[in-house]
N, C-alpha and C positions, 0 to 999 in steps of 0.2 A: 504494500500500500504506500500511498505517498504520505509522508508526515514532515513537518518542522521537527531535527534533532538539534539539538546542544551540543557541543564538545568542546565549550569554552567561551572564553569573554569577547563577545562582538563575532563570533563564529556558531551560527545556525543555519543550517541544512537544510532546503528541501529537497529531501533524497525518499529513494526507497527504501521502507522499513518494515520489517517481516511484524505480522500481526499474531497477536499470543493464540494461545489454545485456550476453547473455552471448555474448561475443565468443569468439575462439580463445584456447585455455588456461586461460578459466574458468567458474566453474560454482555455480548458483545452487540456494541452500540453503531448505528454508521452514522456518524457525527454529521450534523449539519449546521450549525454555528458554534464557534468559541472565539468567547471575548478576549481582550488583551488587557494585562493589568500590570498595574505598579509593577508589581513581584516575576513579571514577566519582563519588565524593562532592565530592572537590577542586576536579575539573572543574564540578560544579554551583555548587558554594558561591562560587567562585573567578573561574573563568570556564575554557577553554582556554587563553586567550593567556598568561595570567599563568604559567600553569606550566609551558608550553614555551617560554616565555622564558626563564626563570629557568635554565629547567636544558638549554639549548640544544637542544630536541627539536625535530626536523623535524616538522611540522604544514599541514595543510590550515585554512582558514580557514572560521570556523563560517559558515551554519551545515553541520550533518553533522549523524548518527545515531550516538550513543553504543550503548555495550556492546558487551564486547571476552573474556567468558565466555560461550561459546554452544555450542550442538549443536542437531543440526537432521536434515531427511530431503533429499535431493539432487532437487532438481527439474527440472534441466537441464546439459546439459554442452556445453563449446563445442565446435569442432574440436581434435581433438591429446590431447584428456585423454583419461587412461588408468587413472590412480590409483582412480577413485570411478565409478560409473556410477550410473543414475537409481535411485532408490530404496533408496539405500545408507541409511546410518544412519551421521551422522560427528560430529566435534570439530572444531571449527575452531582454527588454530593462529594466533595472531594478532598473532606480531611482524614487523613488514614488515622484511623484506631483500631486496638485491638478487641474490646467489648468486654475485658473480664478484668482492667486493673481496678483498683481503686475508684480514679475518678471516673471512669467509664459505667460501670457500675449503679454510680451514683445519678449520670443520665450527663455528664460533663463533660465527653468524650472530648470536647475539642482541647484539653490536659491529658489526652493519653498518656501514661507515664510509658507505653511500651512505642509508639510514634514517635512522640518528640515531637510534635507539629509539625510531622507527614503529611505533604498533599499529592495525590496525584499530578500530573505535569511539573511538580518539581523534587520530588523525593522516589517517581515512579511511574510510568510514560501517562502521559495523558491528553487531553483530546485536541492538540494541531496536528488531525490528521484522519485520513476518511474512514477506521473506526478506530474504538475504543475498547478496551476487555478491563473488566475488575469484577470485586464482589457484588453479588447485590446488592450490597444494604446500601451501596451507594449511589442507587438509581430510585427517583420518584418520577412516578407519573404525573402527567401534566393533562387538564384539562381540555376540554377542544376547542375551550374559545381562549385557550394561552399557546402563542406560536412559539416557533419554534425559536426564535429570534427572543420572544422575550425569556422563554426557558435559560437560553445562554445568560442570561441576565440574573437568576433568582442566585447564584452564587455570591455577586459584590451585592444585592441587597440584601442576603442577608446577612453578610458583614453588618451593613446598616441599621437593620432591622433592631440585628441581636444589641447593637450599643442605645439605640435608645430604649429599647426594653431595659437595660440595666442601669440606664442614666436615670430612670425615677421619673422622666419628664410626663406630665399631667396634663389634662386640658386645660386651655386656659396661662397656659405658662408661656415666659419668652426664650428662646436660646437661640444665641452665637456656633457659626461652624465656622472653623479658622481652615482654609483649606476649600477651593470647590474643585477640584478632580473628580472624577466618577462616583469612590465615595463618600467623599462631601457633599454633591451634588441629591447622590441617593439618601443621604441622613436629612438633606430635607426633605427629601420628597415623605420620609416616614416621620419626620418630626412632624410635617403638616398633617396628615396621616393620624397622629396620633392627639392632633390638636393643640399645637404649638399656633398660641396668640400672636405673637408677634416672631419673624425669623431673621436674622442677622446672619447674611453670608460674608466673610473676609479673607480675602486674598487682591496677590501684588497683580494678578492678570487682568486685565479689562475684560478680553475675550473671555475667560472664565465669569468672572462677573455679571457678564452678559447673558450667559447661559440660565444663572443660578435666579437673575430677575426673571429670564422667561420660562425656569420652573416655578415663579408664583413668592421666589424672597422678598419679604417684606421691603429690605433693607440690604444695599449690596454697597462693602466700604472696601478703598482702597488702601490701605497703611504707606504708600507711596503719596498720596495726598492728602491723609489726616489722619491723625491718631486715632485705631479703631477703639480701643480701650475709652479714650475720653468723647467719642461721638457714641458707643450706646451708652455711657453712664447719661448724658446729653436727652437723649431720646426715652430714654426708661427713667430716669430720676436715681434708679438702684441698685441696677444693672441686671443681668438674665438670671435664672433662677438655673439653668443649664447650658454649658457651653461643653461644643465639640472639639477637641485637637485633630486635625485631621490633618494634616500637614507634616506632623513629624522633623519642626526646628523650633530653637530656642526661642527666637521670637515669638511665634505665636501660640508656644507654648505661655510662655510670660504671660504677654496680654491676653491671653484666655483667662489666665487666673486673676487677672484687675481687671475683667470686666464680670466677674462676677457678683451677683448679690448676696447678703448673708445667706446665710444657710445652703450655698448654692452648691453644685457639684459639677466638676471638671471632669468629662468622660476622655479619654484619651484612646483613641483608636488607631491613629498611626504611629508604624515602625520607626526608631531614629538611630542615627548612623554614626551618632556620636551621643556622650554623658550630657545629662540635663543639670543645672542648678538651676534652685530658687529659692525666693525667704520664705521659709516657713510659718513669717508672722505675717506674710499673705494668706493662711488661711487660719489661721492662727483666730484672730480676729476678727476673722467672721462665721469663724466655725463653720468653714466650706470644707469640701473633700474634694481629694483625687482618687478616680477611679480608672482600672483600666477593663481593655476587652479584648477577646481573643478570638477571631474569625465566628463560628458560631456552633451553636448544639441544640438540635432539634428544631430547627426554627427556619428547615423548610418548606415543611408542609404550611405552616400557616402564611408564610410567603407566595408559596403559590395560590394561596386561597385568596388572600389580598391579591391579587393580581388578577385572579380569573372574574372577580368581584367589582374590578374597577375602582380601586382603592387607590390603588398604586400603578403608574402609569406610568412604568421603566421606561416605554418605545422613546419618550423626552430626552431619555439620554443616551441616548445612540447617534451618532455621529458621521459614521463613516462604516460601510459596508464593503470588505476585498475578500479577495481571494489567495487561498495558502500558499503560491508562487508568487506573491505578492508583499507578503507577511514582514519581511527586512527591511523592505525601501518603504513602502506604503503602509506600515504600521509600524515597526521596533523604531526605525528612526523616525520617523513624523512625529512620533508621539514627544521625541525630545526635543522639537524645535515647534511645533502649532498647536500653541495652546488653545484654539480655538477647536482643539479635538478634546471630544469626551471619551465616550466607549466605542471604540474600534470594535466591529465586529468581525471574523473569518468564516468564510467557504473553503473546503476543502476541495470543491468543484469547481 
């Protein structure tokens, strides 16, 4: 088959790649969109090994097949599955766990202690490429009025999903997303979602900017033209009662945490590449908290249910649509120079 392989920093293949066996309890997919993300840009620019070093991630050694946002149609099933049959229409869920440690157990899975924050397409092939093979427990089915297009999608929302679930945020409440990339952009689509009164997007891009008003922000600030921290204390009186880090630097980590309101709480959803400081009598004093979040656990079923529901209305942030011979020039690098792209999506056709 043909798939995008790895075999290092700024070196991706699209070559042929021998497709696994579906053995008992798994079941092979023929992909028909996968998204491109952060963690797919790192890994090219970077390489694999650097960034599962760094941050102790269990890993397969390249090369492999990237892309870890995908949906697809079920082309085979091993002995034993029961969840999906041929010709389903699913999501593939693509944080490896094992089911029996500790936190697995507990229902936590996305702390595998035996993974290590395992995903498919980057600890283990995955779907840039015309199919897919794994276990089942990592395939849901998808409704018939959710395409297949948005299917590739319920993976970064429910990155999304899962942080404002555990950010606390309420109806009625305001919050700040430091960050609008894909999921920035999808934190608010679920922070409106969940009934977020007023929303604050901030980041240095216009063209991102631009996006995040015409997904419905209230409020879209630039820190290149004015102090986002003193323009929503400005507009709120008190500041938001929940703010997003999505961006993963010192700045807008900082100013997440001075545009909060007491009591408030700082969700922290992106990776950073480097050691954070901060005063701790920034929350000190308002008796705010730092929280963090970790991809997600069990929280795609009801993502796909929001979506088939018309709650959540991924197709807004899709951007650009290619194909997997296309995947290096027209997406790996695009993504690092036009900020005016959100979610790339791939064809493997």
């Amino acid at each position: 088959m043909k798939a995008a392989v790895i075999y290092g920093e700024k070196d991706v293949r699209i070559e042929d790649f021998k497709v696994a066996e579906v053995t008992e309890g798994k079941v092979k997919v023929k992909v028909a969109w996968t998204g491109i993300c952060g963690s797919d840009l790192h890994a090219y620019h970077h390489g694999l090994g650097i960034a599962y070093e760094k941050h102790a991630i269990s890993g397969r050694q390249v090369p492999l097949v990237l892309g870890h946002e995908f949906a697809g149609t079920v082309e085979e099933i091993g002995e034993g599955v029961t969840n999906v049959a041929v010709g389903d229409r699913v999501a593939i869920e693509p944080v490896l766990y094992c089911g029996s440690c500790e936190f697995c157990r507990k229902g936590d899975y996305n702390l595998c202690e035996v993974s290590n924050v395992g995903f498919l397409g980057l600890a283990s092939d995955g779907g840039f490429a015309e199919y897919a093979v794994a276990d089942s427990k990592y395939f849901h089915k998808l409704p018939d009025n959710v395409s297949l297009e948005e299917g590739a999608l319920v993976e970064p929302t429910a990155v999304a999903y899962h942080a404002v679930l555990k950010s606390g945020l309420k109806f009625g409440d305001s919050t700040a997303i430091f960050g609008a990339g894909p999921i920035g952009l999808l934190l608010l689509l679920c922070a409106q979602a969940a009934g977020a009164a007023e929303t604050f997007v901030v980041d240095i891009s216009q063209e991102r900017l631009d996006k995040a008003k015409e997904l419905g922000a209230t409020y879209t600030i630039n820190p290149k033209d004015k102090d986002a921290a003193e323009k929503i204390m400005e507009i709120t009186g008190n500041g938001v009662q929940v703010a997003f880090e999505a961006a993963g630097a010192q700045p807008t980590f900082s100013t997440a945490l001075s545009a909060l309101k007491r009591k408030g709480t700082l969700l922290v959803v992106a990776g950073f590449s480097q050691e954070l400081t901060f005063d701790p009598n920034a929350l000190l004093f308002k008796e705010a908290k730092i929280e963090f979040t970790l991809a997600y656990a069990n929280d795609f079923p009801p993502v796909i249910k929001a979506i088939s529901e018309g709650k959540l209305d991924v197709k807004k942030v899709i951007t650009k649509q290619i194909k997997l011979n296309d995947l290096v020039k027209d997406g790996l690098e695009l993504l690092t120079v036009d900020k005016s792209q959100a979610k790339i999506l791939v064809s493997p056709n």
